[in-house]
Structure formats: C-alpha cells, structure tokens
mmCIF file of the C-alpha atoms, coordinates in Angstrom:
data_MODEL
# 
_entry.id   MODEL 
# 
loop_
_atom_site.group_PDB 
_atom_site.id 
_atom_site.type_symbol 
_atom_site.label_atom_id 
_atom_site.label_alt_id 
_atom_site.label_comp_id 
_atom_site.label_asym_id 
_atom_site.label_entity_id 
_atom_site.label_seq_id 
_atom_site.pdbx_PDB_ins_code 
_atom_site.Cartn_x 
_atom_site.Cartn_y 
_atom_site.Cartn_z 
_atom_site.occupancy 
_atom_site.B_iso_or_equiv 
_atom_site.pdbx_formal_charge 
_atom_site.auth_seq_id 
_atom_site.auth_comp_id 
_atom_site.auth_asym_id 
_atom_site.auth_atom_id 
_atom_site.pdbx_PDB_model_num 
ATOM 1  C CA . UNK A 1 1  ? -38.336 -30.525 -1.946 1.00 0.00 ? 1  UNK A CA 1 
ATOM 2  C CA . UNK A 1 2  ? -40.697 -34.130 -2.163 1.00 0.00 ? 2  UNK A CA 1 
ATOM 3  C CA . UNK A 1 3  ? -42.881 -32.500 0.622  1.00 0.00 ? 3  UNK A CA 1 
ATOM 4  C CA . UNK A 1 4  ? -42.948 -29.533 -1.142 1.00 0.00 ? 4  UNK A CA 1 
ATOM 5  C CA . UNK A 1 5  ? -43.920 -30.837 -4.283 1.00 0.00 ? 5  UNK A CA 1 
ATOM 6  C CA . UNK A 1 6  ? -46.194 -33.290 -2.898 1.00 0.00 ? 6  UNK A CA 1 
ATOM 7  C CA . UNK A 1 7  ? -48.166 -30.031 -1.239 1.00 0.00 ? 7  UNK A CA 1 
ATOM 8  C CA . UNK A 1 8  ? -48.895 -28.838 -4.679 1.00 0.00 ? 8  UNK A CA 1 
ATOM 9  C CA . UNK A 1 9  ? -49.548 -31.756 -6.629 1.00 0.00 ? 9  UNK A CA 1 
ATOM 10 C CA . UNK A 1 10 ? -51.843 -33.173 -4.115 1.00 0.00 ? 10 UNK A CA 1 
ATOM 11 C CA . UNK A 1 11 ? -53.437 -29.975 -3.638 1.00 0.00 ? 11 UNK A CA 1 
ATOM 12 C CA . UNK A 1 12 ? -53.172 -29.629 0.241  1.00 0.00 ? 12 UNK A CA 1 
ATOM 13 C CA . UNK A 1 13 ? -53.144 -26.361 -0.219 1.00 0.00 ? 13 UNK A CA 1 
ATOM 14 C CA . UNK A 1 14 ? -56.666 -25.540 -0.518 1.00 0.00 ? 14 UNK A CA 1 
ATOM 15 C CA . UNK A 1 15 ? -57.268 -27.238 3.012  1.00 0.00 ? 15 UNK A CA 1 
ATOM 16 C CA . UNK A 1 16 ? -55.109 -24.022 4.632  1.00 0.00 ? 16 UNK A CA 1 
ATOM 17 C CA . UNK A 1 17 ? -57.218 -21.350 5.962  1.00 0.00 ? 17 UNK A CA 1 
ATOM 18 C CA . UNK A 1 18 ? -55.902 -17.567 4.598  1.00 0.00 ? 18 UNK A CA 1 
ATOM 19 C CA . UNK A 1 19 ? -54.021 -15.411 6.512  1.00 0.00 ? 19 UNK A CA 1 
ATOM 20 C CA . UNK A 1 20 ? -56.343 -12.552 7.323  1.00 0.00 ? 20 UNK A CA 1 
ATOM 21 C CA . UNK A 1 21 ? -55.861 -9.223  5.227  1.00 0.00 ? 21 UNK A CA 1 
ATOM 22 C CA . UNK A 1 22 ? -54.817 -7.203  8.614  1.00 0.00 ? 22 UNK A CA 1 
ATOM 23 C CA . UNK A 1 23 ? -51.670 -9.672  8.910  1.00 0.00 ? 23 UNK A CA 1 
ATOM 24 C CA . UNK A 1 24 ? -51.190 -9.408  5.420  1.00 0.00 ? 24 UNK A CA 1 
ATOM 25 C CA . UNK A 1 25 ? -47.824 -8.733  3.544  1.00 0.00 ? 25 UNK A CA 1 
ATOM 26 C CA . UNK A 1 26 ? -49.678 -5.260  1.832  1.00 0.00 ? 26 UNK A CA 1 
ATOM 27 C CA . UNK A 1 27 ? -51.160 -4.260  5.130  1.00 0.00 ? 27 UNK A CA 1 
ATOM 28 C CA . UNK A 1 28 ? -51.052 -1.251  6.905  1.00 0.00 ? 28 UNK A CA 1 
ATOM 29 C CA . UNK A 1 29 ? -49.341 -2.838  9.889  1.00 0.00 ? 29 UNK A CA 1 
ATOM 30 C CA . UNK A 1 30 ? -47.046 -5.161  7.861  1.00 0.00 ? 30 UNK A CA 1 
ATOM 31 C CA . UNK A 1 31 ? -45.851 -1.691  5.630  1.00 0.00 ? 31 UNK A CA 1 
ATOM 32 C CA . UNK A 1 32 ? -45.328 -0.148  9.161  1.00 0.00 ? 32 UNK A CA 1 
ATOM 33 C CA . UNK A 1 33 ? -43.384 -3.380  10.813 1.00 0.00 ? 33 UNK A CA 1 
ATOM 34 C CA . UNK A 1 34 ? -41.297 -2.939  7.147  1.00 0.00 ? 34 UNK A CA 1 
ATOM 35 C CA . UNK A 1 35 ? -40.687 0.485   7.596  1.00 0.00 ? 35 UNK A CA 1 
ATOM 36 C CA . UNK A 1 36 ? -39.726 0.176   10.994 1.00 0.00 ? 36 UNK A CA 1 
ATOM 37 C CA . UNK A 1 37 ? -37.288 -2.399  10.200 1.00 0.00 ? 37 UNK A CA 1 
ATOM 38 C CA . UNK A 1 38 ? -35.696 -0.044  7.514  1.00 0.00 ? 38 UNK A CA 1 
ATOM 39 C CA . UNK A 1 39 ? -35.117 2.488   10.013 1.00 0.00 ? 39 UNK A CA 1 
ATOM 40 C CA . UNK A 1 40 ? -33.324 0.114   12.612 1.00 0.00 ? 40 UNK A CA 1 
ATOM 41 C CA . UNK A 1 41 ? -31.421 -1.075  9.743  1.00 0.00 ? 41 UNK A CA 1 
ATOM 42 C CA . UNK A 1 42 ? -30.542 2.389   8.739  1.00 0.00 ? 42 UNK A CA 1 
ATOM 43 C CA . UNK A 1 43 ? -29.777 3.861   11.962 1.00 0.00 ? 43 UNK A CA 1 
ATOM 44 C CA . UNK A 1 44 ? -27.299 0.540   12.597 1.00 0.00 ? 44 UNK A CA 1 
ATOM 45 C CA . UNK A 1 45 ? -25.650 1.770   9.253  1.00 0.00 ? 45 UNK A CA 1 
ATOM 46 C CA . UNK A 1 46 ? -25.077 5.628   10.748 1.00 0.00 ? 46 UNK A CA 1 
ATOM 47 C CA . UNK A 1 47 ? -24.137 4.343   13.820 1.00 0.00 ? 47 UNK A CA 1 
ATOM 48 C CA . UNK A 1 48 ? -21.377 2.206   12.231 1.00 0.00 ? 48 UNK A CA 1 
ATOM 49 C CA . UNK A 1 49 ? -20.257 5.179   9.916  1.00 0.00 ? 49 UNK A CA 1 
ATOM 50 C CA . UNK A 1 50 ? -20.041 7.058   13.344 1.00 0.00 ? 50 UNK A CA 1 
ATOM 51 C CA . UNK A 1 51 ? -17.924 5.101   14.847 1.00 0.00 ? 51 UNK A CA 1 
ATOM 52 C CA . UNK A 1 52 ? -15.421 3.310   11.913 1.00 0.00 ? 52 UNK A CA 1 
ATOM 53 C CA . UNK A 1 53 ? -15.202 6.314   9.277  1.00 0.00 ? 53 UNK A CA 1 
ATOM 54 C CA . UNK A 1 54 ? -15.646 9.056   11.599 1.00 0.00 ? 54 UNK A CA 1 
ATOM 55 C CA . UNK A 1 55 ? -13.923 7.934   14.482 1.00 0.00 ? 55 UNK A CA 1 
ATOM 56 C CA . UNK A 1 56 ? -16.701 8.642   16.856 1.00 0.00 ? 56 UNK A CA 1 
ATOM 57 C CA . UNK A 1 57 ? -16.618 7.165   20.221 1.00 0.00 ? 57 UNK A CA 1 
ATOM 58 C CA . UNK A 1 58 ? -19.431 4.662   21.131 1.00 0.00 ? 58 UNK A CA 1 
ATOM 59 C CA . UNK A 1 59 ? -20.731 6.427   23.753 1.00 0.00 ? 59 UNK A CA 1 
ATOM 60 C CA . UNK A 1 60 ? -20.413 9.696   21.196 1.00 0.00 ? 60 UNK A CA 1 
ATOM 61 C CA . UNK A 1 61 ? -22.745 7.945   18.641 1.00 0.00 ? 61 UNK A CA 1 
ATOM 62 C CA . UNK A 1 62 ? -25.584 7.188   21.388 1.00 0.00 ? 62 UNK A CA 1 
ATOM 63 C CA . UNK A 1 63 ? -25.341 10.867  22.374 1.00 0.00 ? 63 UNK A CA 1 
ATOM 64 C CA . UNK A 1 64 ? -26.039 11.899  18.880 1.00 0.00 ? 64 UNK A CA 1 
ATOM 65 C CA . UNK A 1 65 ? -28.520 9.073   18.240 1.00 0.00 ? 65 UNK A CA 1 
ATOM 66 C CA . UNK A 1 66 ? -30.472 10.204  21.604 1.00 0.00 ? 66 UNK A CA 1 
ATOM 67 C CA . UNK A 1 67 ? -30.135 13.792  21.108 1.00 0.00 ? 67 UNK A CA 1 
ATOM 68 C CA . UNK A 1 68 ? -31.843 13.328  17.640 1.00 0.00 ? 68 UNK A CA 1 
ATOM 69 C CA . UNK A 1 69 ? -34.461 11.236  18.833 1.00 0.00 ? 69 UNK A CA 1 
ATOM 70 C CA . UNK A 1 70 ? -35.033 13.692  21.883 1.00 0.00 ? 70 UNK A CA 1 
ATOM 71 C CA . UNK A 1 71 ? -35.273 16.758  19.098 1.00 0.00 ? 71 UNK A CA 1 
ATOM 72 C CA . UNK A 1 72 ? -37.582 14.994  17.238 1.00 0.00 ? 72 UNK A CA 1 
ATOM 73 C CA . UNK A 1 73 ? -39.694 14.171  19.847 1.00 0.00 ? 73 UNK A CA 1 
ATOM 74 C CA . UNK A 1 74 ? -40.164 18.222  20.627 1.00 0.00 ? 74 UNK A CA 1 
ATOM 75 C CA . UNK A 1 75 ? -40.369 18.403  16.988 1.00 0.00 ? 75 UNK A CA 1 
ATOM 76 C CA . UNK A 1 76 ? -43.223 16.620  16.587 1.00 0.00 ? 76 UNK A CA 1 
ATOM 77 C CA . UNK A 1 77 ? -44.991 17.688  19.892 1.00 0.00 ? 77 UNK A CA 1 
ATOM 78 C CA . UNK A 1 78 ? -44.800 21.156  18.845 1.00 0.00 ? 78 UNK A CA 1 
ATOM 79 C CA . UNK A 1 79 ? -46.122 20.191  15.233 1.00 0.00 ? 79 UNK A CA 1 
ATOM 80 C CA . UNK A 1 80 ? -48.787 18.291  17.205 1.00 0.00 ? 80 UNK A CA 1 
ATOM 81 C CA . UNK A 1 81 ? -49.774 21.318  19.380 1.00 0.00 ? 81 UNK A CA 1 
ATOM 82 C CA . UNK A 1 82 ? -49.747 23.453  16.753 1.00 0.00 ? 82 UNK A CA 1 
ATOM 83 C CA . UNK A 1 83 ? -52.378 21.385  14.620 1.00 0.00 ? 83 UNK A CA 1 
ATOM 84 C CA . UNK A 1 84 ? -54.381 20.711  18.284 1.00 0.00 ? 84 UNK A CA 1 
ATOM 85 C CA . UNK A 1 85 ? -54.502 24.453  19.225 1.00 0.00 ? 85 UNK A CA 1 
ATOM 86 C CA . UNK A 1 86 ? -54.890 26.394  15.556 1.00 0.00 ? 86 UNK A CA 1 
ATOM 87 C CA . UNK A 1 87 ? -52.004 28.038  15.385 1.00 0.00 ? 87 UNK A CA 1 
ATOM 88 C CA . UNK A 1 88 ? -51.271 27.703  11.815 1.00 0.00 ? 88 UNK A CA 1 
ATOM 89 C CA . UNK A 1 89 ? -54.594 29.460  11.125 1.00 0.00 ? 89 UNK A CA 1 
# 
C-alpha cells in the first residue's frame, strides 16, 4: 500500500512509457482475447452440465463438443465458399 501510495504522490508515474493502443484493454485483439476467454469459459460450463446434470459420459461430452466444432467448421466453409464463388447472387 506505502509503495503504492508513494507511486502517486511522488508522481513516478509519468516516467512509465504507455502501453501501445494495439495491446490496449479496448483493442481489437484484447476484445478478441476477451471473447475468446468467454467462450472457453462457456464451453467448460456445458461441458460440466453434460456430464453432472445430464449424466453424460466424459468421453460423450467431447464427442458432442467435437462434433459441433467439426459442423461448424463445414458451416462456415460453405458460408465462406458461398461469399468466394457468388452464389448468393
């Protein structure tokens, strides 16, 4: 707390050079880094419902979890070929 204070009152904390804006808390990559936190944090949430409410097996809840992530992924390849090629035109 006396260091902290001291840092203030003696104004030390003008000689700190400023974190750049890419590195940021409001940056784009920070928001990302954020958001990809949520979703770990979210999916670890699911994958405890899965297996303590629902009665899933472990292995039963990685199925799921890589089943969704391997429909996704066709998901948003097709999506992305579709935009590529001008299909939705």
């Amino acid at each position: 707390k006396t260091d902290f204070i001291n840092f203030i009152s003696e104004q030390e904390w003008k000689s700190i050079e400023p974190v750049s804006s890419w590195f940021g808390p409001s940056s784009f990559l920070m928001s990302s880094m954020s958001a990809l936190f949520q979703l770990s944090m979210w999916i670890r949430h699911c994958h405890g419902y899965l297996t303590e409410k629902v009665g899933i097996p472990v292995w039963g809840s990685y199925a799921v979890f890589a089943l969704a992530t391997l429909f996704s992924g066709l998901i948003l390849g097709l999506v992305s070929e579709a935009l590529e090629t001008d299909w939705l035109m």
